[in-house]
C-alpha positions as CSV (number, residue, x, y, z in Angstrom):
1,X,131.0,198.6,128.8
2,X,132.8,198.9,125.4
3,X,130.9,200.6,122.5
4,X,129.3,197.9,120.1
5,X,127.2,198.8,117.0
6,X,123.5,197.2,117.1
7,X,121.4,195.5,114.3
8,X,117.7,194.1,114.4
9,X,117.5,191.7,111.4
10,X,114.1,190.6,109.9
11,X,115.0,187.1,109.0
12,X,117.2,184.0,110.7
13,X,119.3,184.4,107.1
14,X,119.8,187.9,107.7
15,X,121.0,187.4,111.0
16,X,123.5,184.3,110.6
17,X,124.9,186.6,108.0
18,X,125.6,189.2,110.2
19,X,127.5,187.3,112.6
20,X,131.0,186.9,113.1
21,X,133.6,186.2,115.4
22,X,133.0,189.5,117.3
23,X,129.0,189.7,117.4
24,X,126.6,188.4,119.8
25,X,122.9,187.1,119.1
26,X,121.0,189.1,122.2
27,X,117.1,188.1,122.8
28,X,116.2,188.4,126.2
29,X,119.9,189.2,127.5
30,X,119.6,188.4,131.1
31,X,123.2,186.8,131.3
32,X,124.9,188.5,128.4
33,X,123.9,192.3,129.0
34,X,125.6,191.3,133.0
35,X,128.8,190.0,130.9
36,X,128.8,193.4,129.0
37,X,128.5,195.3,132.1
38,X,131.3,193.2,133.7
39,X,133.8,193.8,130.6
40,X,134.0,189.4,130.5
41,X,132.4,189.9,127.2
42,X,133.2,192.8,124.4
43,X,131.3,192.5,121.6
44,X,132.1,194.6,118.8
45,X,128.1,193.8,117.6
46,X,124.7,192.7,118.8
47,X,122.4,190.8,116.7
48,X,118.9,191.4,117.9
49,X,116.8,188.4,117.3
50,X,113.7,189.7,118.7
51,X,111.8,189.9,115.5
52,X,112.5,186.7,114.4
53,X,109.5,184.5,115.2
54,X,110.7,181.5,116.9
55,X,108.8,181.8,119.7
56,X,106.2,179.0,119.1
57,X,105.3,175.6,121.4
58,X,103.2,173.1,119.1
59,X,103.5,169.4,118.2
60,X,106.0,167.7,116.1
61,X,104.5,165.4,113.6
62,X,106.4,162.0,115.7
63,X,104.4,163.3,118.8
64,X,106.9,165.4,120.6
65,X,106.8,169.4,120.7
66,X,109.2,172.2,119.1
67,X,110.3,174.9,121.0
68,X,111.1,178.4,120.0
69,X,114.4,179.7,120.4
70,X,112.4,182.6,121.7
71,X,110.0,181.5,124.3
72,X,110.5,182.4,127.4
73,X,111.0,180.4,130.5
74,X,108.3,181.4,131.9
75,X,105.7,180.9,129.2
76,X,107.8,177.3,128.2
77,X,107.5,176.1,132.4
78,X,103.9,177.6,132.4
79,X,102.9,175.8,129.1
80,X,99.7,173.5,129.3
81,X,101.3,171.4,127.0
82,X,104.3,170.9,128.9
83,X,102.9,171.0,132.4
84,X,101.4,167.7,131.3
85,X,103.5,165.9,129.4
86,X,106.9,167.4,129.9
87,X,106.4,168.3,134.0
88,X,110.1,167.4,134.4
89,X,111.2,170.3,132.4
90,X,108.7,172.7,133.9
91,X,109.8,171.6,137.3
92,X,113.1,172.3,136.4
93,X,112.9,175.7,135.2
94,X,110.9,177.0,138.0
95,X,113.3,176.0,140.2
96,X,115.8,178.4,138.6
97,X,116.0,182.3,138.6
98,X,113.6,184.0,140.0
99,X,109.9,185.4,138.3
100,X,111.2,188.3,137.1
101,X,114.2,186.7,135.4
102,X,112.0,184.3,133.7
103,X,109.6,186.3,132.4
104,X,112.5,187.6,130.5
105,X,115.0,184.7,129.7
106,X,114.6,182.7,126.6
107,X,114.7,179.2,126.2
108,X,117.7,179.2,123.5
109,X,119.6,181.9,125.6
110,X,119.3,179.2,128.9
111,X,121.3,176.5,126.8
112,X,123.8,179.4,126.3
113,X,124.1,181.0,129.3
114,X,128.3,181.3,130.9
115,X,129.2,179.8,134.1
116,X,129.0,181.4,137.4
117,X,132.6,181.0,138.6
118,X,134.0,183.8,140.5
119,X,137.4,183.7,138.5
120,X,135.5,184.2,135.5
121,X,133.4,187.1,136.2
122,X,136.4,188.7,137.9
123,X,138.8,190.6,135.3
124,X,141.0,191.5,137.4
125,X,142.2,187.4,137.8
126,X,143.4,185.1,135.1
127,X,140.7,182.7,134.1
128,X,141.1,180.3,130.9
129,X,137.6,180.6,129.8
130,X,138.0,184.5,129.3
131,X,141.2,184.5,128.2
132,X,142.8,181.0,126.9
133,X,146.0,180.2,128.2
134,X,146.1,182.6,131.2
135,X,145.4,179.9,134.2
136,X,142.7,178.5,136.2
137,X,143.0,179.6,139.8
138,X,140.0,178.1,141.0
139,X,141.6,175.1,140.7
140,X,143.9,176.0,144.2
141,X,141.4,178.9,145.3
142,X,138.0,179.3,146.2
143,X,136.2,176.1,144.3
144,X,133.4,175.8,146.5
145,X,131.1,175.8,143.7
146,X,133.2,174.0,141.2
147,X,132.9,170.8,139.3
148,X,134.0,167.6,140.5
149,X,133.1,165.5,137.5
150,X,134.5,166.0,134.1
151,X,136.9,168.8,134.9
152,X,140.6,169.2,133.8
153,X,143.8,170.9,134.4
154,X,142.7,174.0,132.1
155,X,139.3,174.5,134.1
156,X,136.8,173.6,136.6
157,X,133.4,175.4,136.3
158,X,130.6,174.0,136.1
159,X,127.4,175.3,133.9
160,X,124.6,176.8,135.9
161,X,121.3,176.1,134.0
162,X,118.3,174.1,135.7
163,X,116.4,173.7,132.3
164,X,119.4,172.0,130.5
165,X,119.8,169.2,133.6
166,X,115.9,168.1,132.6
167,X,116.3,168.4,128.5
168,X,119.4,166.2,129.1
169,X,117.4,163.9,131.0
170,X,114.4,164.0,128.5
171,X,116.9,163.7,125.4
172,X,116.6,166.9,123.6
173,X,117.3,167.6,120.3
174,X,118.9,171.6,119.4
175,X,117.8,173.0,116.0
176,X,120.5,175.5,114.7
177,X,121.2,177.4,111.3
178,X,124.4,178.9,110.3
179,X,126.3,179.4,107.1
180,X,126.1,176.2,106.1
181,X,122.7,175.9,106.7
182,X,120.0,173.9,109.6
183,X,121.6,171.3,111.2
184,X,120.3,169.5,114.7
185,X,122.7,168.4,117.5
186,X,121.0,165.9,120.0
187,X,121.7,167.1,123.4
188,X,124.2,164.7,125.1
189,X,126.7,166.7,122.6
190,X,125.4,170.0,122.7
191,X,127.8,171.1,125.7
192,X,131.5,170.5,125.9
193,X,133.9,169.4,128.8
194,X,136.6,171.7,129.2
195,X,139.8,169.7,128.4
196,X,142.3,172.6,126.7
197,X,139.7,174.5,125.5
198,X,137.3,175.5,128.0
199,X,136.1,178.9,126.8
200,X,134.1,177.0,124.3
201,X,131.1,176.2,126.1
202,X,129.4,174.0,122.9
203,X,129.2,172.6,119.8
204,X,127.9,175.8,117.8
205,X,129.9,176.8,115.1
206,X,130.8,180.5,114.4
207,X,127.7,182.4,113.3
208,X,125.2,179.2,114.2
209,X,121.7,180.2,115.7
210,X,119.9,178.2,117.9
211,X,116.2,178.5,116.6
212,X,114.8,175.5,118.8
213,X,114.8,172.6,121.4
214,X,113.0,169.2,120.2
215,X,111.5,167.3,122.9
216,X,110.8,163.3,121.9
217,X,107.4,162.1,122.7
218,X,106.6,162.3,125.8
219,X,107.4,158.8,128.5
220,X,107.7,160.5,132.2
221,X,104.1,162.2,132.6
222,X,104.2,160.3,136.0
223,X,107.4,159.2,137.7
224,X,109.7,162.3,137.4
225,X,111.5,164.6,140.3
226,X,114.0,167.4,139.9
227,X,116.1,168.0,142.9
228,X,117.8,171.4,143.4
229,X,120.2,171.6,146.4
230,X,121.5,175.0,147.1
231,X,122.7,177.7,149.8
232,X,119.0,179.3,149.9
233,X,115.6,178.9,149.1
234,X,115.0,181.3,145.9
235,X,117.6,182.3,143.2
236,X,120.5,180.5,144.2
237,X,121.9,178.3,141.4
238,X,122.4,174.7,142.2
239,X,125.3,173.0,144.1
240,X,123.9,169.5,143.1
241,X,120.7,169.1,141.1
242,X,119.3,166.1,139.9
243,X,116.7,165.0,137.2
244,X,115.2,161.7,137.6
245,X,112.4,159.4,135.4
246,X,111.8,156.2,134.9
247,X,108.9,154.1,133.3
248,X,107.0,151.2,135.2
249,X,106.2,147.7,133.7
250,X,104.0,146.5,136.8
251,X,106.7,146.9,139.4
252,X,110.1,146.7,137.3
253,X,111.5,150.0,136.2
254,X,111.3,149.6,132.1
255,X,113.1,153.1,131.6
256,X,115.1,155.2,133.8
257,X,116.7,158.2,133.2
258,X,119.6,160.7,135.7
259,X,121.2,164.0,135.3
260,X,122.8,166.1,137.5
261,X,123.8,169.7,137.5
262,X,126.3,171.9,139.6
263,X,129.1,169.4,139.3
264,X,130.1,169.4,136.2
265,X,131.1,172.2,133.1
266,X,127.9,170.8,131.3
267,X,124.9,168.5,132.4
268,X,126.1,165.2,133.6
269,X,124.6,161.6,132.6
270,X,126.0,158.2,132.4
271,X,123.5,156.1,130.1
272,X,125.2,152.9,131.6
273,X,124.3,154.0,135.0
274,X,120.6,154.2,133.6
275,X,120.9,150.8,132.3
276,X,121.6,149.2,136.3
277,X,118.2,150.4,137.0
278,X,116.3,148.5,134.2
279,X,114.4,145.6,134.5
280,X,114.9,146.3,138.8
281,X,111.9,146.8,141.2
282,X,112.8,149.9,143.1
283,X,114.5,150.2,146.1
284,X,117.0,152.3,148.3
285,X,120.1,149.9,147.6
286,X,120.0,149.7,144.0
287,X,119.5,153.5,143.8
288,X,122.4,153.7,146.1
289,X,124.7,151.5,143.6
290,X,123.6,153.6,141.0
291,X,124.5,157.0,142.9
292,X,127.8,155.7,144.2
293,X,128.2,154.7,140.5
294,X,127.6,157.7,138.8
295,X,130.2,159.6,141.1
296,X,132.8,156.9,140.9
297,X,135.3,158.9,139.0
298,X,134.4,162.3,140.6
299,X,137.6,164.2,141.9
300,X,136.6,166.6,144.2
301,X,138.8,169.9,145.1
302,X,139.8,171.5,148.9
303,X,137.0,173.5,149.3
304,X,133.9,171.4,147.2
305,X,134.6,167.5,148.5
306,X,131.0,167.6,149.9
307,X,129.5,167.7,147.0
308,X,130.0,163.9,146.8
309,X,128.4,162.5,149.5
310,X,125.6,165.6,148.8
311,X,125.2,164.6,145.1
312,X,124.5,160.9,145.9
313,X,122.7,161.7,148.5
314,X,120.4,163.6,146.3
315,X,120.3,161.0,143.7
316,X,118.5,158.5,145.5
317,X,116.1,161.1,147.3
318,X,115.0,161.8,143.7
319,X,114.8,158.4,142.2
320,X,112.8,157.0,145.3
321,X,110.7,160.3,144.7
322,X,110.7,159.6,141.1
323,X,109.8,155.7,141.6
324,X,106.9,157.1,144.1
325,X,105.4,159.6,141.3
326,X,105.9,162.3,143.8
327,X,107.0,165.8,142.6
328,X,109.5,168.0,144.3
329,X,110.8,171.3,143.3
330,X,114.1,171.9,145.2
331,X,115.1,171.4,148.8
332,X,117.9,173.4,151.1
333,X,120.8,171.4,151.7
């Protein structure tokens, strides 16, 4: 680890003024401190955001909720408020990690955490995302784990978070400030695809906070799964996860909404997909044509071709479990 200087600000101003290029915002710091320790990220300064508030759930006058930047995962997936309106989400995030991690792990930080890809964490291999321009040798390697939607020649990682699959799914809205003041960036664009510049992960600008997640008013109380497929039981991240919802009039689907993580280098949804399902009464073969629809253009690598037949698989378990009302948090493969 690389000697960095540290500074605790006492306001969101302070703090977006003293960041740069080569600082780091740090609250809980359960994925950067491992960087650190790995030498895959030097900062030269560490912005502790700790005292800064933002660590409040409470309704937003349109009848969604605000979320701190700050709040755990724990206290966020334990949160009456969203056990009961937003059980999606808390589904989700209890599928990921493990206790300990969550007590620990904010809820901006989880937007922001770095892929898991070997290549990347190992510095003694070339890896575009750590340093541009230097290759991608997952890409003929070991890419088990990798993404088979969305990639491109520079890289093919995928992002690891189970909260982001279900605030996709939901329709988030991020709340930054930066220099130029608060801005809010709906979620769909939050995270990039990789194309020639893959070690941006996002849409933050240099010095931009992330000070809270909007969720809309809630629609999917009821008729909601998240599906985690992965190697084991407990603190494995996903090779295929899905977040389904939908909305009944009588017996026809009124609203439906599908993301997946583990396949691609951000949350993947197709809203046109989503549109097959409406105005259709349930059933296994139009949740088939929407599963073999959504992976259409998927181009799967030597090692990670299962992942195909696994993710649509997966996506019509979930939507029949959605369609049914029945909650599920994460299955073995």
């Amino acid at each position: 680890m690389t000697p960095f200087s540290y500074h605790k600000p006492a306001s969101v101003s302070e703090a977006v003024n003293l960041a740069d290029t080569c600082s780091h915002f740090i609250a809980g710091g359960t994925n950067l401190v491992d960087l650190m320790k790995e030498n895959v990220v030097r900062p030269q300064r560490l912005i502790d955001i700790s005292g800064l508030g933002l660590n409040d759930i409470h309704p937003t006058a349109n009848g969604g909720v605000l979320i701190g930047a700050r709040v755990s995962n724990a206290e966020l997936a334990w949160h009456p408020m969203i056990e009961q309106h937003y059980p999606l989400l808390s589904d989700a995030i209890l599928a990921g990690a493990s206790p300990q991690l969550r007590n620990m792990a904010s809820t901006g930080g989880n937007l922001l955490q770095r892929t898991r890809c070997y290549y990347f964490y190992d510095t003694g291999t070339p890896c575009n995302k750590r340093e541009p321009g230097s290759g991608c040798p997952a890409r003929n390697g070991l890419n088990r784990i990798h993404a088979i939607l969305g990639a491109s020649d520079a890289c093919v990682a995928t992002h690891p978070s189970d909260m982001c699959v279900a605030l996709a799914a939901l329709e988030a809205v991020v709340h930054v400030e930066g220099p130029n003041g608060a801005r809010q960036i709906p979620f769909a664009d939050f995270h990039r695809l990789p194309n020639d510049t893959p070690e941006r992960d996002n849409q933050l600008a240099v010095a931009e906070l992330v000070t809270g997640i909007e969720l809309p008013p809630p629609m999917f109380e009821r008729h909601y799964q998240y599906l985690k497929i992965r190697d084991r039981a407990s603190y494995a991240f996903a090779l295929v996860s899905v977040a389904a919802a939908m909305t009944f009039d009588g017996e026809v689907i009124q609203q439906a909404r599908l993301a997946l993580g583990g396949v691609a280098h951000k949350p993947w949804r197709d809203p046109d997909v989503e549109r097959l399902l409406v105005g259709q009464v349930p059933c296994e073969a139009r949740f088939t044509r929407a599963a073999q629809t959504l992976l259409q253009g998927a181009q799967p690598l030597s090692h990670n071709g299962f992942k195909v037949t696994l993710a649509q698989r997966a996506i019509v378990r979930a939507l029949n479990g959605a369609a049914r009302g029945v909650a599920h948090r994460g299955a073995r493969p």
